[in-house]
LODO-262708 format. One record per residue (C-alpha): residue in three letters; x, y, z. Coordinates in steps of 0.2 Angstrom, whole numbers, padded with zeros to 4 digits, always signed. Each point is the difference from the previous one (the first is absolute). Layout:
N
ALAXYZ...
% end
This chain:
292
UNK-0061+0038+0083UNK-0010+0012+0012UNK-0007-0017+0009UNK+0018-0008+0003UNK+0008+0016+0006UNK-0016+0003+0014UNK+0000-0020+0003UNK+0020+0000+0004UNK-0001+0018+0011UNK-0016-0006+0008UNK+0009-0016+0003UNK+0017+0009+0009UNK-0011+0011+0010UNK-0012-0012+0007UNK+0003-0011+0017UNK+0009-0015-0003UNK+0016-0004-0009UNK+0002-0003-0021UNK+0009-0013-0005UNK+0008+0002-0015UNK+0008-0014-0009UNK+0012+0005-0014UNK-0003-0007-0020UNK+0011+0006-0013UNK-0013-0005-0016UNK-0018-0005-0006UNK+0001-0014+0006UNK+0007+0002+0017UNK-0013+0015+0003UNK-0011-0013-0004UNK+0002-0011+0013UNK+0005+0012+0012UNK-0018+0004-0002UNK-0007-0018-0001UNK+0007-0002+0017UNK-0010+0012+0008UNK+0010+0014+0002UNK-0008+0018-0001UNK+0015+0008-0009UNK+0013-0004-0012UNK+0019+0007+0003UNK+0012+0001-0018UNK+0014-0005+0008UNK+0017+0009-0006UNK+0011-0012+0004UNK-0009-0012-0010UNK-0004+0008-0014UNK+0020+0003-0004UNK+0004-0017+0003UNK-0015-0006-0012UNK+0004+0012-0011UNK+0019+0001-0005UNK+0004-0012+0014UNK+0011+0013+0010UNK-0002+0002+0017UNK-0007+0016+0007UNK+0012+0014-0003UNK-0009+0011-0008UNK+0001-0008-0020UNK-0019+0001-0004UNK-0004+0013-0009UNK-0017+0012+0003UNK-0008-0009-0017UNK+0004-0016+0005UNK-0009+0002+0017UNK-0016+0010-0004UNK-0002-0014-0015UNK+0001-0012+0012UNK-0012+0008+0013UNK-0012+0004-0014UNK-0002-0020-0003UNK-0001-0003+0017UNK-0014+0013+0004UNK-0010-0009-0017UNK+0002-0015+0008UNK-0010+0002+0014UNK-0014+0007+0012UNK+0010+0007+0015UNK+0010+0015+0003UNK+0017-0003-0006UNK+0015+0013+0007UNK+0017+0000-0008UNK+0018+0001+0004UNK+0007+0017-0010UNK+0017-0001+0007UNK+0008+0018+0001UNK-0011+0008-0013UNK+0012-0003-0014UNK+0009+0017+0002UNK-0002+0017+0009UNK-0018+0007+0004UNK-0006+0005-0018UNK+0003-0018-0004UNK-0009-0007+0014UNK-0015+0009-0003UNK+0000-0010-0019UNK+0003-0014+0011UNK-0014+0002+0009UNK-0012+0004-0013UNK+0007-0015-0009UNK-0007-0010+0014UNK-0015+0006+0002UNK-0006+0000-0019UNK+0007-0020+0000UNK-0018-0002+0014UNK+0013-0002+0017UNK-0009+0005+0015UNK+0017+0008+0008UNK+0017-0002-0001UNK+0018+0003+0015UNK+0013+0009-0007UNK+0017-0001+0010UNK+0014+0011+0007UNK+0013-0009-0008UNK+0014+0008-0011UNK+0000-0006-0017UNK+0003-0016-0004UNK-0008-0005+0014UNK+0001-0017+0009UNK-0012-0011+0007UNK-0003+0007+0019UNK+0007-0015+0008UNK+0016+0001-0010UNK+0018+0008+0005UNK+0008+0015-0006UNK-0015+0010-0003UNK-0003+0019+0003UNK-0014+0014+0002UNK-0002+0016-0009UNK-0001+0016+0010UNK-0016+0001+0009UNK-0008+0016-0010UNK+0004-0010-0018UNK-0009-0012+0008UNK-0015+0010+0005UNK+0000+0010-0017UNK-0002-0015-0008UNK-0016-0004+0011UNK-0007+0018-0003UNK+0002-0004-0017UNK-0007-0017+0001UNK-0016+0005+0011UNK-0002+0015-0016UNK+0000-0011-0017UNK-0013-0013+0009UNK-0016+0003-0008UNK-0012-0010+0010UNK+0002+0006+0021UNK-0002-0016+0004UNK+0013-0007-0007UNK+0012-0004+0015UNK+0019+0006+0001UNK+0011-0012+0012UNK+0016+0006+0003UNK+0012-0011+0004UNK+0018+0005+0011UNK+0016-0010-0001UNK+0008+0010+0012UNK+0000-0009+0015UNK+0016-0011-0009UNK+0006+0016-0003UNK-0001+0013+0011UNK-0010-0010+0016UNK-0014-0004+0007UNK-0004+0021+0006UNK+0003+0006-0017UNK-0009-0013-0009UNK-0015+0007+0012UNK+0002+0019-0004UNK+0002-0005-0018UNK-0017-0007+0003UNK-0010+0013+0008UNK+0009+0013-0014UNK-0008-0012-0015UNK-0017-0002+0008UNK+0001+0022-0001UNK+0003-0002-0020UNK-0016-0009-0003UNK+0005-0019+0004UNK-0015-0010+0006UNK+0010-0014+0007UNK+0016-0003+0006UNK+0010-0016-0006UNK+0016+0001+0015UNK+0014-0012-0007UNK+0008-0013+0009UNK-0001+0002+0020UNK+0009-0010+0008UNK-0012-0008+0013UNK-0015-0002+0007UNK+0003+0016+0012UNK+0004+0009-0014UNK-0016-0006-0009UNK-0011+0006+0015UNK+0009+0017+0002UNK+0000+0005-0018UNK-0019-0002+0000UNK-0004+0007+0017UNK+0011+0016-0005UNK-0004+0001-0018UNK-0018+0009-0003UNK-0007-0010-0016UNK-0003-0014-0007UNK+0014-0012+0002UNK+0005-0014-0013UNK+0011-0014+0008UNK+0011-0011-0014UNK+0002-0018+0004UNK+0013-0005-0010UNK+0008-0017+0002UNK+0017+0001+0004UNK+0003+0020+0003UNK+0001+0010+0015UNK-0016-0001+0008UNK-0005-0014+0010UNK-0015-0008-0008UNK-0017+0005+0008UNK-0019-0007-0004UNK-0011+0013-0006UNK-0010-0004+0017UNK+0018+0007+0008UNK+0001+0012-0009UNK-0017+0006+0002UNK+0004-0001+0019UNK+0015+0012-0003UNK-0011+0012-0010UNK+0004-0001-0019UNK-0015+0000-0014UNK+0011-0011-0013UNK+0009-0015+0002UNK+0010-0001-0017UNK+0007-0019-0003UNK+0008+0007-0019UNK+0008-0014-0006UNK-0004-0014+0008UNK-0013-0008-0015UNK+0015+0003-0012UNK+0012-0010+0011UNK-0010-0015+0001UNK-0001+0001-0020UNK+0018+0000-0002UNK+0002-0014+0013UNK-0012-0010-0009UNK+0007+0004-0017UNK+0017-0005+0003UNK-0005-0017+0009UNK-0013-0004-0017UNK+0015+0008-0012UNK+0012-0012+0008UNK-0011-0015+0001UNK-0003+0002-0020UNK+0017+0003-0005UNK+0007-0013+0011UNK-0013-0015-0004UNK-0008+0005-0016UNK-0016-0002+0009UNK-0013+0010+0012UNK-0006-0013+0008UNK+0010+0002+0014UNK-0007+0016+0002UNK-0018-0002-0002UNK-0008+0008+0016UNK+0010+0015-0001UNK-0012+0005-0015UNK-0017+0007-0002UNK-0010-0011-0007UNK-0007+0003-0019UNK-0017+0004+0007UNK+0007+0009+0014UNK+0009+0014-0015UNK-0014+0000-0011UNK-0010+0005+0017UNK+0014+0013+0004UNK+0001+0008-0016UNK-0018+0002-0005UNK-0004-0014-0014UNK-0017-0003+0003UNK-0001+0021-0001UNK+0006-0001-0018UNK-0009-0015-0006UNK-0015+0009+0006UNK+0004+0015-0009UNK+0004-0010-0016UNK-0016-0006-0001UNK-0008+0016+0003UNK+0011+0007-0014UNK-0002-0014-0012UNK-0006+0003-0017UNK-0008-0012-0013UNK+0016-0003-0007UNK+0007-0006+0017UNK-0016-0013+0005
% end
């Protein structure tokens, strides 16, 4: 726990930009990693939809998401930092939260500004809490962790809300609680993406959703504007669903896969994925007269 939480802070604070591709289980995390990438993001969004197939309006429960997070961290060798929502109540609650977290081995997690239930940030009819529940709940947050390291992002939604100004001020208030980094929701443009991080004095993570309000930058780009983590949250999981629904369709209609072939991993190709050759070794190492 004490290597992922150093590895993921070194990480934000060093020259250069993390990119941060969001999983939602084992597996995911698992090819998140396998792809190269230095950390792994537990994408909120995803893990509802997964879960209890809602979509992100604040149904997942504490349980279900530090359960989730704890199977993730297992899973692989990289930092992993997790979406933890608005706390799941008021600031005792999210000091539980946050030790939660950090005993399921997660390397940092952003909590949100959001009333509760909360929307996903790129969603209509959302609103903030004031800004000194907000903070309280960072102060409290920065109090339960147990490791220092382990990094606090605080993420604002009050630029839909309030505007761009507040959304700032909210900012600078949140880095004074404790926050490490600052997540700024949803601006609205590239100007707004370049002024934010010139006017914001942290680290700054930038979230390139497909389809929201924020024009889609490369990590490169966003590196340029001076962010330290480019989020792409759900973008694995959308590919999953497209493919599933194409394969699902193709079965059902045709009573065949055929058709379908190259949208799958091949049988080697899982086995490789999910460790085979890991268990058979262990098997052997484990085996007793009774199982030669």
């Amino acid at each position: 726990m004490a290597k992922a939480t150093a590895e993921f802070r070194e990480s934000v604070e060093s020259d250069g930009i993390v990119v941060a591709p969001g999983a939602y289980d084992a597996a995911s995390a698992k090819l998140v990693e396998r792809a190269g990438a230095e950390v792994v993001y537990m994408s909120g969004s995803s893990v509802s939809t997964s879960v209890h197939g809602y979509p992100d309006v604040g149904v997942t429960t504490l349980t279900e998401m530090t359960d989730r997070a704890r199977q993730m961290a297992n899973a692989v060798d990289v930092p992993v930092f997790a979406d933890a929502d608005t706390g799941y109540g008021n600031p005792i609650n999210v000091r539980r939260t946050v030790e939660e977290f950090e005993a399921a081995g997660v390397a940092g997690v952003h909590l949100e500004d959001q009333t509760f239930p909360k929307q996903c940030g790129h969603f209509e009819g959302k609103d903030v809490v004031a800004t000194d529940e907000m903070t309280a709940k960072l102060r409290a947050a920065a109090d339960a962790r147990e490791d220092d390291e382990f990094v606090l992002i605080a993420r604002t939604d009050a630029r839909a809300v309030e505007g761009f100004e507040a959304a700032v001020e909210r900012s600078r208030s949140y880095l004074e609680a404790g926050a490490d980094v600052i997540f700024f929701e949803a601006p609205e443009s590239v100007a707004e993406l370049e002024e934010a991080a010139e006017r914001i004095d942290a680290p700054m993570l930038a979230n390139m959703t497909e389809g929201g309000k924020t024009p889609m930058l490369s990590a490169d780009e966003l590196d340029a504007l001076g962010y330290d983590i480019a989020l792409f949250p759900a973008t694995g999981f959308k590919a999953v669903l497209n493919t599933l629904q194409d394969v699902y369709a193709e079965i059902v209609e045709t009573g065949s896969q055929q058709a379908v072939m190259d949208e799958l991993v091949t049988w080697e190709g899982r086995n490789e994925i999910t460790g085979l050759d890991r268990i058979r070794d262990l098997e052997d190492r484990y085996a007793t007269d009774g199982d030669r």
